[in-house]
N, C-alpha and C positions, 0 to 999 in steps of 0.2 A: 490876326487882330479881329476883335469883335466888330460886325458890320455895324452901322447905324441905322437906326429905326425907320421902318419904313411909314410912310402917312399914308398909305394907299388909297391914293388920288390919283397918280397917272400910272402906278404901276399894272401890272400883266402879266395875274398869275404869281406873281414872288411865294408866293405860297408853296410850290411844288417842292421847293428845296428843303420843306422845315424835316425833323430839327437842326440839320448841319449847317442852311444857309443862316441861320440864328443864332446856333450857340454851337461853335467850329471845332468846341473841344471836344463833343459827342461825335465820335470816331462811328464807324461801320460797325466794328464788332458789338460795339457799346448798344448800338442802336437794335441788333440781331439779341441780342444779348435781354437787354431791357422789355419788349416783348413789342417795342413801339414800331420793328419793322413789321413785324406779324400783322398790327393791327392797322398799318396803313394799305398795303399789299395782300391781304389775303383775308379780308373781311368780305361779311357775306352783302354780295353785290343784289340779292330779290329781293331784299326788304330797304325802304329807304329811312336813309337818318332825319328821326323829327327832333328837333326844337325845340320843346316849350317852354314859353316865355310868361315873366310875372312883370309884372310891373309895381314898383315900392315909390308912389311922390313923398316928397316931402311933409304932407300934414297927415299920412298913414295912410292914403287910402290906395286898395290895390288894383289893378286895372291888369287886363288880358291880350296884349295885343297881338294873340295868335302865333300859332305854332309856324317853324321855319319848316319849311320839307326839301332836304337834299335826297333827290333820285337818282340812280345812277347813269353816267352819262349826260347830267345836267351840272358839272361842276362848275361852268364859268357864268352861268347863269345867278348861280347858288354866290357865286364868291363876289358878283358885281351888285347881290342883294347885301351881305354884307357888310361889302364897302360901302356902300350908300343907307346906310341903313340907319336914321336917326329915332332919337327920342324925344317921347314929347314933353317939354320945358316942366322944370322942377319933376323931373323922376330923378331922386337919389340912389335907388338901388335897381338895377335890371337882372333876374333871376331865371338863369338858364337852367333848362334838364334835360340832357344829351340820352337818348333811345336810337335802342340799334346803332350804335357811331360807326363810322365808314370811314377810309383813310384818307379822301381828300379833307370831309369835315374836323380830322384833328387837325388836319395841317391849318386849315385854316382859321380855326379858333388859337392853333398856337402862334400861327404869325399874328394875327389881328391884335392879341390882347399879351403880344409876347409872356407867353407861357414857358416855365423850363422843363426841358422833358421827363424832370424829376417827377413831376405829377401825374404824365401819364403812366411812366414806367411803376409807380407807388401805388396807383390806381388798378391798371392791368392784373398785377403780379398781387393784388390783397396786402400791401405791406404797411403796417403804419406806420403812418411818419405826420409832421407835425414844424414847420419851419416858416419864418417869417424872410424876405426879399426883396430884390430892388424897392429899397427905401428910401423916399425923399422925401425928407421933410418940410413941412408946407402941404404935400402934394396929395403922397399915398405911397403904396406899397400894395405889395404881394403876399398871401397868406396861404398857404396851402396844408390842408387837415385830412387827414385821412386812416378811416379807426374801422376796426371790426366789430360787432355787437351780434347781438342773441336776438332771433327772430322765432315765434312759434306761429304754425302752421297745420293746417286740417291735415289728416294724411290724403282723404276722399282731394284735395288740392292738388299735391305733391303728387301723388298717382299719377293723375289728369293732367299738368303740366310732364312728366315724364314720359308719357307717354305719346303727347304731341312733341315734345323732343327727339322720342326714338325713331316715328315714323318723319321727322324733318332731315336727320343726322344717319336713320340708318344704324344706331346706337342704343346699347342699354345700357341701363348705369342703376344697380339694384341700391336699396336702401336697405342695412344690415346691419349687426351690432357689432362694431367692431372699436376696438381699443385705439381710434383715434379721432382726436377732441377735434378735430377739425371737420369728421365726417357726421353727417345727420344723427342724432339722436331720436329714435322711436319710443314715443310712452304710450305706449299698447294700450293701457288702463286708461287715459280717454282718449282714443286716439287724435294724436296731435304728434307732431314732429318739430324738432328743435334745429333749425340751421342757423349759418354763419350767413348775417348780411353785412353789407358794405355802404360806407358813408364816404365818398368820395366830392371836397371842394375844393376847387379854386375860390381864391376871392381877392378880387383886383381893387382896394380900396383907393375911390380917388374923390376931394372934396367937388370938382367940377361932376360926378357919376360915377357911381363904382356898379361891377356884376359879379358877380357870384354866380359859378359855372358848379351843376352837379354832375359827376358819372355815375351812368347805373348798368353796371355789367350785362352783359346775355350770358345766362350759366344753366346748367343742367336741372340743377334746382333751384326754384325761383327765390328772388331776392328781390328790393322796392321797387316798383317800377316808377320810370319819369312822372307818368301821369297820377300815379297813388299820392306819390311825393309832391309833386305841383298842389295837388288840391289840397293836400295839407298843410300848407302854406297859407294857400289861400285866404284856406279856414283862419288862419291866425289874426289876419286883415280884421274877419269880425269880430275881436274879442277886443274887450271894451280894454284889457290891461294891456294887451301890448299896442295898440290904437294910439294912447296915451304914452305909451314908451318914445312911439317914434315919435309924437308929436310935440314933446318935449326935448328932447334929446336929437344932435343934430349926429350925432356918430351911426353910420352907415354897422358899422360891427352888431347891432343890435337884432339883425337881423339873420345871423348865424343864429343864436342863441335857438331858435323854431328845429331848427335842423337837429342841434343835440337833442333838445326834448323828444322828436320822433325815436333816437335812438334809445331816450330812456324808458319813455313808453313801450318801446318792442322788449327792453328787459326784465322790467314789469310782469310782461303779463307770462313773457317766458319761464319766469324763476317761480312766477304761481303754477305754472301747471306742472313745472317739475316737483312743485310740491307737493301737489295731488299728487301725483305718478309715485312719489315715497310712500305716503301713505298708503297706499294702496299696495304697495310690496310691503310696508308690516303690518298687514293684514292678511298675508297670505302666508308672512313666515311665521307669525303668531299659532294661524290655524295646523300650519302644517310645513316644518322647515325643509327646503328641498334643494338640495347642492348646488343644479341648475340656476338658483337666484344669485350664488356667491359668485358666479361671473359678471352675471349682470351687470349685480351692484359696482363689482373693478371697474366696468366702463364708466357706469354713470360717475364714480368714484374720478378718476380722470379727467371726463368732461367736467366736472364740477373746479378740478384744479388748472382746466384751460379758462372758464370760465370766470374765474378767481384772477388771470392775471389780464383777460382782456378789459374786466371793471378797474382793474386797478390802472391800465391804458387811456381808458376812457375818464378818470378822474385828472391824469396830468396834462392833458387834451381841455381840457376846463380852465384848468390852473395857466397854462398857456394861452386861452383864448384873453383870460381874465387880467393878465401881465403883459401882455407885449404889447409893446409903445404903439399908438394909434398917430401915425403923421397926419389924417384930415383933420383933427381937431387944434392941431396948431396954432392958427389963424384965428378961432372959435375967445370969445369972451373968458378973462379968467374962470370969472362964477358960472359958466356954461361946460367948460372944461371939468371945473371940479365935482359937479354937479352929474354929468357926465359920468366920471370915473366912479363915481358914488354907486351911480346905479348900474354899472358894471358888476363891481364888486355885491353890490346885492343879488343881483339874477343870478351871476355866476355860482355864490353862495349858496342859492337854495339847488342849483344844481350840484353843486359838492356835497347838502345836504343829504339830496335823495342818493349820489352816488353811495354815500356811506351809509345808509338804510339799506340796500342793495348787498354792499359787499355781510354787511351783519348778515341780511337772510341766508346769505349762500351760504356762509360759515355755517348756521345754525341747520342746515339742510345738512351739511359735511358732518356736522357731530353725528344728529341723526341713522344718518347711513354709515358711521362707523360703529354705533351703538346697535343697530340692526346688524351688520357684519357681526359683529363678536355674535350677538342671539342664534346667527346662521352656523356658527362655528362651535359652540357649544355642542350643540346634540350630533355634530360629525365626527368633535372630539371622544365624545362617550362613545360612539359606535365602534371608532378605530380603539379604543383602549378597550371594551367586552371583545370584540374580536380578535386583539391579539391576548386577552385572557381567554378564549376558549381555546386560539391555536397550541397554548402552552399546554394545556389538560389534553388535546390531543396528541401532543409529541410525549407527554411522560405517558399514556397509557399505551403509544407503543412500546417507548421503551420496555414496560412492565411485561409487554406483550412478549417480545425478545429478551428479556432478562434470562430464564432456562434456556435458554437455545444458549445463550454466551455465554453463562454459568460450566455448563455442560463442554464446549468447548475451551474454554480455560482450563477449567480439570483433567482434560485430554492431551492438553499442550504441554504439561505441569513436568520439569523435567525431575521426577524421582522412580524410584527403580521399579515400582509396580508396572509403571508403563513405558518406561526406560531401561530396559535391564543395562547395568554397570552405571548408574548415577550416585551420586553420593547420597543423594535426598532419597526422604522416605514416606509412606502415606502419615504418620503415625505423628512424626517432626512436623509437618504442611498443619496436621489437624488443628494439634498443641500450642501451635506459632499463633492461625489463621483463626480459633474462638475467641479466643483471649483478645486479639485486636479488634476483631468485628464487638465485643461485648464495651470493651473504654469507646469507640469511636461511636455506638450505641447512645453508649451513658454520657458522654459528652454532646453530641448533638440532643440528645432529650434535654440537659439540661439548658444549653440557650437555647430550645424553644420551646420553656416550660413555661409559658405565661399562660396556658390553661387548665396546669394543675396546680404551680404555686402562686401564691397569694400576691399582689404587686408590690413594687419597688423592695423586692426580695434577692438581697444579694447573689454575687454568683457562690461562693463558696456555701448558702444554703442549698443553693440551685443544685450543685454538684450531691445530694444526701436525697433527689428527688426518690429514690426507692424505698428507701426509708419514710419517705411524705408520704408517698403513694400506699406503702401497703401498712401505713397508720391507719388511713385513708378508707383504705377497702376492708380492714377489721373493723372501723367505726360503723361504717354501715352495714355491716354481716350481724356485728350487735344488734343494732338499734333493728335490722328483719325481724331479729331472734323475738325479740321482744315485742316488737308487733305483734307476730303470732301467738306468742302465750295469751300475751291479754287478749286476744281475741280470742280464742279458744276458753278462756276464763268466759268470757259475757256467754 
């Protein structure tokens, strides 16, 4: 049976058991499995898990009330802050950003705000998914998003973070070109590097306060961090249009909407610099085509088609946010409700917009590089076709080379009586047989391929009389010598 919620007032520690003491159906393997034992039991214990927090009131404006710091070996400290841990009157949304997480702090963010460990497991493991939960109407519900996107990056960055990872881990971990969309993309020509970031949220919509929980991985190669993401939030506070979003609109969901836009901005400016980097390879196969670019291109060619299907991921991630039933506006004025939904479907709209601006460029970057491909493949075509036109002139000029020698040896072979004495054959019968066929098999091969002495679309049975053409042919012009010379001999 499913336990019942705990109010953590008098409890002590309940937290230790998540996810099992929570949701009983997540078995052990499931848990080992999921990656959520890893990350509770074997997370790095030197660095501690921060916090940061946003604060969303009700009339828009944003407030900071300081980052949470769980260090290790201060869990009951960390969990009795928690518990006791209020907000201040009229905050609609509380906006968390989880840095370095540690496995007490998921347990306890999953007990406090009953979480299902689908989100971390979704989270962890880069998987997208996308599902709405514990739904009561009136009340609120559970929304949990979670998408992959295109991030570009200096490489002079990427270095520098790798290499404070290899001297922490002991590890190296090269960036190369290799034929899969999920590993970094290098575009040498300016340099910049293409990775996969992660958009990882909960969001606990409730009309009494709702939070919105982000995860931001520790990975090899850097991806948003809590603090990037925080402030850019922040930033949104002072923008006069969404100020007025929240300020009119009483739906707490409004405030997701910031979160997609960072991820569309990172694809953005992604998908222009891959376009420079095109550029700049037909530039290179223009000047000078070199085989070495025809691999390239496959990769990029690949990444372009991972690329193609995580935009298309990221558009029904919209369409979802855009469609599912909102339980805090329940309660809400009809005209506030519809008004509401309205400008849902608008924001959400101009983000469908750009997604599909987005997916056109990538297409038109794919033509491109397939129109560069064939460029690449033309002058490698010609080279393999004069090369095996000059192998053939070599094979028939040895043949011609060894023609006497095998001549010579057939006639030696030849069973008649000159070189066989008591054969029935004779040199005399071999001669008689052997001109006469070589002279028709002659006169037949000349005539199909007499299209340089007779005149075109010149049947074959004229074809067959070419001796006659020919030595018309060669009296016509022994004349017309003749006669050159007289008259000249005249002047």
């Amino acid at each position: 049976p499913v336990p019942p919620l705990c109010e953590h007032k008098n409890c002590e520690n309940c937290y230790v058991g998540y996810p099992q003491s929570r949701f009983p159906n997540w078995s052990h393997p499931q848990v080992v499995k999921s990656r959520i034992y890893h990350a509770i039991h074997e997370y790095n214990r030197h660095k501690p898990c921060n916090l940061y927090r946003l604060d969303v009131a009700n009339d828009g404006v944003f407030s900071n009330p300081g980052p949470l710091v769980a260090a290790y070996g201060h869990d009951s400290a960390v969990w009795e802050q928690f518990k006791h841990d209020k907000r201040p009157t009229g905050t609609r949304v509380r906006a968390m950003f989880i840095e370095n997480l540690s496995g007490p702090v998921l347990q306890m963010l999953g007990s406090k705000y009953n979480i299902e460990p689908s989100f971390w497991s979704s989270s962890l493991g880069w998987i997208p998914s996308r599902y709405q939960e514990e739904v009561q109407p009136g009340l609120g519900d559970h929304i949990t998003i979670t998408l992959t996107f295109l991030r570009s990056m200096s490489n002079y960055h990427a270095t520098r973070h790798l290499s404070a990872w290899d001297e922490s881990t002991g590890s190296a971990e090269q960036v190369s070109q290799h034929i899969d969309p999920h590993s970094p993309l290098s575009l040498y020509s300016n340099a910049r590097l293409l990775v996969l970031d992660l958009l990882a949220i909960h969001f606990v919509r409730n009309k009494n306060g709702s939070t919105i929980i982000s995860f931001h991985p520790s990975k090899s190669m850097p991806t948003t961090t809590a603090t990037f993401l925080k402030d850019r939030i922040r930033a949104v506070g002072q923008s006069v249009h969404w100020q007025s979003i929240f300020q009119r609109s009483s739906d707490p969901t409004f405030i997701l909407l910031p979160y997609i836009w960072h991820a569309m901005y990172a694809w953005d400016e992604a998908l222009e610099h891959l376009y420079d980097h095109i550029c700049a390879l037909e530039m290179r196969v223009i000047s000078a085509a070199e085989i070495p670019l025809t691999r390239e291109m496959h990769v990029i060619r690949a990444h372009q088609l991972h690329y193609s299907a995580l935009l298309s991921d990221l558009n029904k991630h919209i369409v979802f946010v855009r469609d599912t039933y909102n339980p805090t506006i329940d309660d809400a004025a009809q005209a506030d409700r519809r008004f509401s939904k309205a400008l849902m479907k608008r924001e959400c709209g101009n983000l469908l917009t750009e997604t599909k601006r987005l997916q056109d460029e990538l297409q038109t970057q794919q033509q491109r590089l397939t129109n560069l491909m064939d460029l690449v493949r033309t002058p490698v075509s010609s080279f393999s076709n004069d090369f095996m036109s000059y192998t053939m002139k070599q094979i028939a000029y040895l043949t011609m080379v060894f023609l006497p020698a095998s001549f010579i040896a057939g006639v030696f072979g030849m069973n008649i009586g000159e070189f066989n004495p008591g054969s029935l054959g004779s040199l005399p019968v071999y001669i008689s047989i052997s001109i006469p066929l070589t002279v028709v098999t002659v006169w037949i091969i000349i005539a199909f391929q007499s299209r340089d002495i007779l005149p075109p679309n010149t049947s074959f049975f004229m074809r067959l009389l070419w001796p006659m053409y020919l030595a018309r042919k060669l009296l016509r012009r022994m004349r017309e010598r003749s006669e050159y010379h007289i008259s000249v001999s005249a002047v």
